[in-house]
C-alpha positions as CSV (number, residue, x, y, z in Angstrom):
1,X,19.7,31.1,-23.9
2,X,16.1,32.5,-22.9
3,X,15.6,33.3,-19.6
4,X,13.2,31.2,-17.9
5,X,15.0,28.2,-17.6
6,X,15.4,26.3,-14.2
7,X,17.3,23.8,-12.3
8,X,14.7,21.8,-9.5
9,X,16.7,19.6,-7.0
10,X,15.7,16.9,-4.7
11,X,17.7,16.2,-1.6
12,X,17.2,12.2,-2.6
13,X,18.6,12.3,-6.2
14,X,21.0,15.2,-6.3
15,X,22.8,15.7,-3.0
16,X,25.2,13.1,-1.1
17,X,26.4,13.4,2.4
18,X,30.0,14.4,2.7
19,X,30.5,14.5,6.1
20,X,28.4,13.8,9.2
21,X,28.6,14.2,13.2
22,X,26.9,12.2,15.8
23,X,24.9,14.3,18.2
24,X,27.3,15.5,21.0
25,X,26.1,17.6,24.0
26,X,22.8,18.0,22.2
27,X,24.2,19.9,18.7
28,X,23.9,18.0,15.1
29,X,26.0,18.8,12.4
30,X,25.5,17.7,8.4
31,X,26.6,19.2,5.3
32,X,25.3,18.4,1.4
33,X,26.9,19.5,-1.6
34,X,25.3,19.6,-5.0
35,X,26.2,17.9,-8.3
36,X,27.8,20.3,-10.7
37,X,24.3,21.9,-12.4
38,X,25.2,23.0,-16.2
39,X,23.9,25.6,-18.0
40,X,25.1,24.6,-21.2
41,X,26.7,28.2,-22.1
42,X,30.2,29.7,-20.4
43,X,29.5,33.1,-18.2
44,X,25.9,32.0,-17.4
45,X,24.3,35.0,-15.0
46,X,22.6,32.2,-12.6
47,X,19.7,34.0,-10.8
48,X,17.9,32.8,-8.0
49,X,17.6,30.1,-5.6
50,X,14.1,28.9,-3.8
51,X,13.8,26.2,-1.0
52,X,10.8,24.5,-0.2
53,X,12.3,23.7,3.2
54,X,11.5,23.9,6.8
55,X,13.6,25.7,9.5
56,X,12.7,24.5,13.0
57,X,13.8,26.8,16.0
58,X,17.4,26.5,17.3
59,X,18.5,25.4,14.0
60,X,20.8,26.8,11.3
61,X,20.8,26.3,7.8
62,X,23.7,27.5,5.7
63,X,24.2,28.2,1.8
64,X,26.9,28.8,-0.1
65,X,27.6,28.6,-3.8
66,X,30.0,28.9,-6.4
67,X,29.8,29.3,-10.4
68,X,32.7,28.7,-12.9
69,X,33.4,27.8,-16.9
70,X,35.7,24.7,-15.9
71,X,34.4,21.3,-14.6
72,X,37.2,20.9,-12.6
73,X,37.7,24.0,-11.1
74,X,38.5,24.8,-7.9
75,X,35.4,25.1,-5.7
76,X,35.8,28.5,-3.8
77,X,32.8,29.1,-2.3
78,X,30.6,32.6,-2.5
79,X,28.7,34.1,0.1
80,X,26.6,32.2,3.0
81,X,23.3,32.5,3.3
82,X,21.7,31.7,6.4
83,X,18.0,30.3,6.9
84,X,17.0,32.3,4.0
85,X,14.7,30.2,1.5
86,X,14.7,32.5,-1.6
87,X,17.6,34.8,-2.7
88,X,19.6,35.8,-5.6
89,X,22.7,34.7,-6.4
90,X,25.1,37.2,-6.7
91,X,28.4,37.1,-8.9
92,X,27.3,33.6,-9.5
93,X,28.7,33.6,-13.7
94,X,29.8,30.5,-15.0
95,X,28.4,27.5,-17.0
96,X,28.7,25.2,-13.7
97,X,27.1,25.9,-10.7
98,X,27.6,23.7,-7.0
99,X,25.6,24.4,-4.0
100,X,26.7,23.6,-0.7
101,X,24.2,23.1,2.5
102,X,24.9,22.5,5.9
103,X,22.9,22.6,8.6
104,X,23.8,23.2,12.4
105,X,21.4,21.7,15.4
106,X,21.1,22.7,18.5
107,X,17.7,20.5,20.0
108,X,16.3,17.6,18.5
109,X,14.9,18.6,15.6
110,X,17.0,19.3,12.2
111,X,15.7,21.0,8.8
112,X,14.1,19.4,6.3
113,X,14.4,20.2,2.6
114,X,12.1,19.0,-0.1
115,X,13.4,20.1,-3.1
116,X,15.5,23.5,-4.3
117,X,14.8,25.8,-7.6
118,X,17.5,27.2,-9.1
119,X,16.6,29.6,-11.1
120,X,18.8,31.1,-14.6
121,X,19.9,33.3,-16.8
122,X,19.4,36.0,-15.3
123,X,19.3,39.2,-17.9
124,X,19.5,42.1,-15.4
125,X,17.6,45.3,-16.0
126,X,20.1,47.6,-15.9
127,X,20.4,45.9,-19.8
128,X,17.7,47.5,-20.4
129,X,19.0,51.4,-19.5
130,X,21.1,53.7,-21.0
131,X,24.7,52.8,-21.2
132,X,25.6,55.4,-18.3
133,X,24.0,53.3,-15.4
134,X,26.6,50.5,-16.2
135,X,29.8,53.0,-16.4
136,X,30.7,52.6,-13.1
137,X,31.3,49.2,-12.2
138,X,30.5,49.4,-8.6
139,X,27.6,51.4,-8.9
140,X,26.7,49.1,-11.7
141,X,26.7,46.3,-9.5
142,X,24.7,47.9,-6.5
143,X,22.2,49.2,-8.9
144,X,22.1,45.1,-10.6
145,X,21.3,43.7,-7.0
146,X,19.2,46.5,-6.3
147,X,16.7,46.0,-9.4
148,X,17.4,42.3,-8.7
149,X,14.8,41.9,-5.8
150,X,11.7,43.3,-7.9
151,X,12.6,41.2,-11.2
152,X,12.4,38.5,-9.3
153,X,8.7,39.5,-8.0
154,X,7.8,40.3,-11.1
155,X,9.2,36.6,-12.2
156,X,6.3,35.6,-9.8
157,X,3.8,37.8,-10.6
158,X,4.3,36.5,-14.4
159,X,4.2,32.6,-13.4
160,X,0.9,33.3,-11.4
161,X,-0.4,34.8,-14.4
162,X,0.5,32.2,-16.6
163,X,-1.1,29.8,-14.5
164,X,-3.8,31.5,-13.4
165,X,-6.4,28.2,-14.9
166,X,-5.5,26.8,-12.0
167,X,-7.4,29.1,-10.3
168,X,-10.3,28.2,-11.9
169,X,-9.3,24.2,-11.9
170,X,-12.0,22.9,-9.3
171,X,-9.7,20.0,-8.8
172,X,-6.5,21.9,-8.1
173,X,-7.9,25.5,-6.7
174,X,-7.0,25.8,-2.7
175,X,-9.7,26.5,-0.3
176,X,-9.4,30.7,-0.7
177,X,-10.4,30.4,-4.1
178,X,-13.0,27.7,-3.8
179,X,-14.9,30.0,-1.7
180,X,-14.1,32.8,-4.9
181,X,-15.3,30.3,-7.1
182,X,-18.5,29.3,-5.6
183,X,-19.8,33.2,-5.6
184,X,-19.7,32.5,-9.4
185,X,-22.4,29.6,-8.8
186,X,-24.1,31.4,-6.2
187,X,-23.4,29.0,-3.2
188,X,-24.1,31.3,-0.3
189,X,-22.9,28.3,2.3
190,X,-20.1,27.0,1.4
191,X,-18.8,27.1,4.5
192,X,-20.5,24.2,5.4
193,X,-19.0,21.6,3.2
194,X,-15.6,20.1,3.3
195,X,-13.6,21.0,1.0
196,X,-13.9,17.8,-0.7
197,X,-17.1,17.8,-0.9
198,X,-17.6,21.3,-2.2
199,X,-15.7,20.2,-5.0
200,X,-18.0,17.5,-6.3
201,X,-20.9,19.8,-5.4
202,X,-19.6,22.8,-7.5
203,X,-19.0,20.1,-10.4
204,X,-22.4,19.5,-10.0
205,X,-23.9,22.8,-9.6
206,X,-25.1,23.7,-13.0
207,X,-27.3,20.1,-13.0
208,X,-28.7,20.1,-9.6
209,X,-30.0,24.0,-10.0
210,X,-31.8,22.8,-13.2
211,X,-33.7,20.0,-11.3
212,X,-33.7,22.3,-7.4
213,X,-37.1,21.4,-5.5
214,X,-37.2,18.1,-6.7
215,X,-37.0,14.8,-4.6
216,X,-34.2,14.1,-7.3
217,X,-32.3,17.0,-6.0
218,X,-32.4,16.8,-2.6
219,X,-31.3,12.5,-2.7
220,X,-28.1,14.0,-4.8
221,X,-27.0,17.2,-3.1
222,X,-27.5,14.7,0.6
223,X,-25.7,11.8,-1.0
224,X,-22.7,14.2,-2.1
225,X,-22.4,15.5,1.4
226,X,-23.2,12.0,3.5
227,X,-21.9,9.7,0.5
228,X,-24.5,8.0,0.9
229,X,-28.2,7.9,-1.3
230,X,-31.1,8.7,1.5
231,X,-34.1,7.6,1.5
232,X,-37.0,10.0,1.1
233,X,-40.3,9.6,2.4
234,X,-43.6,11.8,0.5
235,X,-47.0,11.8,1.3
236,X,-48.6,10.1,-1.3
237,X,-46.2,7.5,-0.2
238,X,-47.9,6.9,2.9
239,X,-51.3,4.8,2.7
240,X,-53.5,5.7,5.6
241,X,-56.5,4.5,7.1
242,X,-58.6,7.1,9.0
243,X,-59.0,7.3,12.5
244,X,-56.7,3.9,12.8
245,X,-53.5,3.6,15.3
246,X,-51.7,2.9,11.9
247,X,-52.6,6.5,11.0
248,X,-51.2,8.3,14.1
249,X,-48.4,6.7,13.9
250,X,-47.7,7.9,10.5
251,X,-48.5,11.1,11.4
252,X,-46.2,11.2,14.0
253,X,-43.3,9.7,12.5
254,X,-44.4,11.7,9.0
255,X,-46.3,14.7,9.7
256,X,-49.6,15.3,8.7
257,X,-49.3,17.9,6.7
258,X,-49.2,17.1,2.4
259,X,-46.6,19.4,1.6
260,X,-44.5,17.8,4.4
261,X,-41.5,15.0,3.4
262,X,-39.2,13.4,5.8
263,X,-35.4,12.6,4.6
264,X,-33.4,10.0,6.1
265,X,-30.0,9.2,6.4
266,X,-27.6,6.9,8.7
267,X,-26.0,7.8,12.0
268,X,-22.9,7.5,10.5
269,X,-23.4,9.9,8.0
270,X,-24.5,12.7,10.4
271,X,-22.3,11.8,13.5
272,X,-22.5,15.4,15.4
273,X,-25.2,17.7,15.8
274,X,-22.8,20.1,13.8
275,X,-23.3,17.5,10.8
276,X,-26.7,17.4,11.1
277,X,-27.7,21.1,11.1
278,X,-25.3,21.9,8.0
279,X,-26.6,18.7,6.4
280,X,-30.5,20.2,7.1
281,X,-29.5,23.8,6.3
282,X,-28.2,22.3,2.6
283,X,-31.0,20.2,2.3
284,X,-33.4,23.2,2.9
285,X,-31.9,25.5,0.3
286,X,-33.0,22.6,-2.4
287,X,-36.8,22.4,-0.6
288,X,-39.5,24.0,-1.9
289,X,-40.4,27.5,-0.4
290,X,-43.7,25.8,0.9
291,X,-42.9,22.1,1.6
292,X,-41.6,21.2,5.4
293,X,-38.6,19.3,5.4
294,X,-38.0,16.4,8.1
295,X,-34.4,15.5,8.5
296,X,-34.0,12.0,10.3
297,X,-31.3,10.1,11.7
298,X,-31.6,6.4,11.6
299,X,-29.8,4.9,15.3
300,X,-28.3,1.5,15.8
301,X,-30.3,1.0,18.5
302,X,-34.6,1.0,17.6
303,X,-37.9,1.8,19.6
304,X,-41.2,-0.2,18.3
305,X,-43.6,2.7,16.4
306,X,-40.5,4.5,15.5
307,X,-38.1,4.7,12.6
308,X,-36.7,1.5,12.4
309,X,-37.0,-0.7,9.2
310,X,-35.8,-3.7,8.8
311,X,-32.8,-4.7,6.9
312,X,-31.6,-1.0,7.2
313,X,-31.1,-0.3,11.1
314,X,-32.4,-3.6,12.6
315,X,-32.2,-7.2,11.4
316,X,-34.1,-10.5,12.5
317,X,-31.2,-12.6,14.3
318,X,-32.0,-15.8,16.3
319,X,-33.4,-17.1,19.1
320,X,-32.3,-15.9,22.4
321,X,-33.0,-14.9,26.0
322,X,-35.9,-12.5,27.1
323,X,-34.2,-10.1,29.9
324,X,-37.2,-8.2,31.8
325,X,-35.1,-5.1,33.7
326,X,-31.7,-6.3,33.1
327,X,-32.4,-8.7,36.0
328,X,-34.0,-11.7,34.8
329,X,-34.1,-13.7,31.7
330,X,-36.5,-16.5,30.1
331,X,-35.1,-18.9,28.2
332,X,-36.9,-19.2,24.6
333,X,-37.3,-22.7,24.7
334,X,-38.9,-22.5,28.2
335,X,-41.7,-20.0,26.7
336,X,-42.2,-22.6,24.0
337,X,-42.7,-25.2,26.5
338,X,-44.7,-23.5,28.6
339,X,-47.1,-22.3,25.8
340,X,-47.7,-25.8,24.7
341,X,-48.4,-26.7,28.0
342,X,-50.8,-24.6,28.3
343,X,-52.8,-25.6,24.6
């Protein structure tokens, strides 16, 4: 058998309860033990055991184990390790292998385990020495437990190797190596997008620098970080009339300058000031070194020469009451009235 092989448990499918106590003067008491594992060969070395578990304080997790040829052999158990979560299993040799888990409470919270690896064969590397470091049994032993603790970091240093493409997997790479990753695309902010977002933004990288200045640009690299498309407004865009109200307004709302362009984008979108300057400081990297970029945030609420367009932050409702101060109201069928009254 090739070393390499693994065993990788789940509480839910491979352990049942064998005996449980109530909570008495606050301390909680449980104990698991394991299906027999088989290795399919007699005088298996079994190697190591991992637990993706978590240990709060004033608990106790205990591990024992024991390894034999027969199925029906006499469980005597070996060793007990306590709130350890990866360690070798010593004198463990047999084609059967049983874990047993208990756990001892002493406050309200208990350990959780998600799942254990058990890891074998084990070929130790005192195989690979000359015959007289495994003369002595004894010393043979101490010197097999010894080298023990760095095979198994080189066991880990080989599987991180061998999937190191993960590292370079936009989808599956963590946020350390995201932030690696985006030196590679020359994203000198990064640590203004989520990481969510910096993931469809790095998948997009290569197109957006192709296209970078351009009104196309700046509506994706805004809609990847809002989720929204914005709407941009350009000069040219804007028909003005000299010397007209029409035309200060405009220049107000739009600038006056022609290398000037105004972005907009929902409230919800930009919720916090924080949101908004990372959103403009994106935005800016894609803007032309001598266009001026105006970054605004449509409200809910809306002011008369100001930005509010309708259908997109304000809508025409029915008729209702005009209140003058919050005081008084007039009726909109008594205006009507009134007005005819008057023709």
């Amino acid at each position: 058998m090739k070393e390499g092989n693994s065993f990788v448990l789940t509480m839910e499918r491979y352990f049942r309860s064998i005996s449980q106590t109530k909570a008495y003067s606050g301390i909680q008491k449980e104990s698991f033990i394991s299906e027999a594992l088989d290795s399919m060969e007699n005088d298996t070395l079994w190697h190591r055991c991992k637990l993706d578990a978590s240990m709060p304080e004033d608990t106790k997790l205990i591990i024992s184990y024991f390894a034999s040829n027969e199925l029906t052999a006499e469980q005597q158990w070996q060793e007990e390790i306590i709130n350890v979560k990866d360690f070798l299993l010593h004198k463990a040799r047999g084609r059967y292998l049983w874990l047993r888990i208990e756990y001892i409470s002493y406050g309200n919270q208990v350990p959780s385990i998600k799942d254990i690896q058990i890891d074998f064969p084990m070929q130790p590397l005192t195989w690979k020495l000359p015959e007289i470091y495994q003369q002595d049994e004894k010393s043979a032993d101490l010197l097999h437990r010894f080298l023990g603790i760095f095979q198994s970091l080189m066991k880990d240093l080989d599987v991180k190797i061998q999937d190191r493409g993960e590292y370079l997997d936009l989808k599956q790479a963590d946020r350390e190596y995201l932030q690696w990753l985006s030196h590679w695309l020359d994203i000198r902010e990064y640590y203004l997008w989520p990481a969510d977002k910096l993931r469809l933004f790095m998948e997009k990288a290569y197109s957006l620098y192709r296209i970078k200045g351009t009104r196309r640009a700046i509506e994706e690299v805004t809609e990847i970080y809002t989720g929204e498309k914005p709407w941009i407004v350009e000069q040219h865009q804007i028909a003005r009339q000299e010397r007209s109200e029409q035309a200060k307004v405009y220049s107000r709302l739009y600038g006056d300058n022609e290398y000037t362009f105004t972005v907009i984008v929902k409230e919800e979108a930009v919720p916090t000031s924080k949101h908004y300057l990372e959103l403009k400081r994106i935005i800016e990297s894609f803007t032309p070194a001598h266009a001026i970029m105006n970054l605004v945030v449509l409200k809910s609420y809306f002011f008369l020469d100001s930005y509010t367009y309708l259908g997109i932050n304000s809508v025409v409702s029915g008729s209702g009451r005009l209140v003058l101060d919050g005081k008084a109201s007039i009726p909109f069928a008594s205006m009507i009235e009134e007005r005819r009254a008057a023709e």
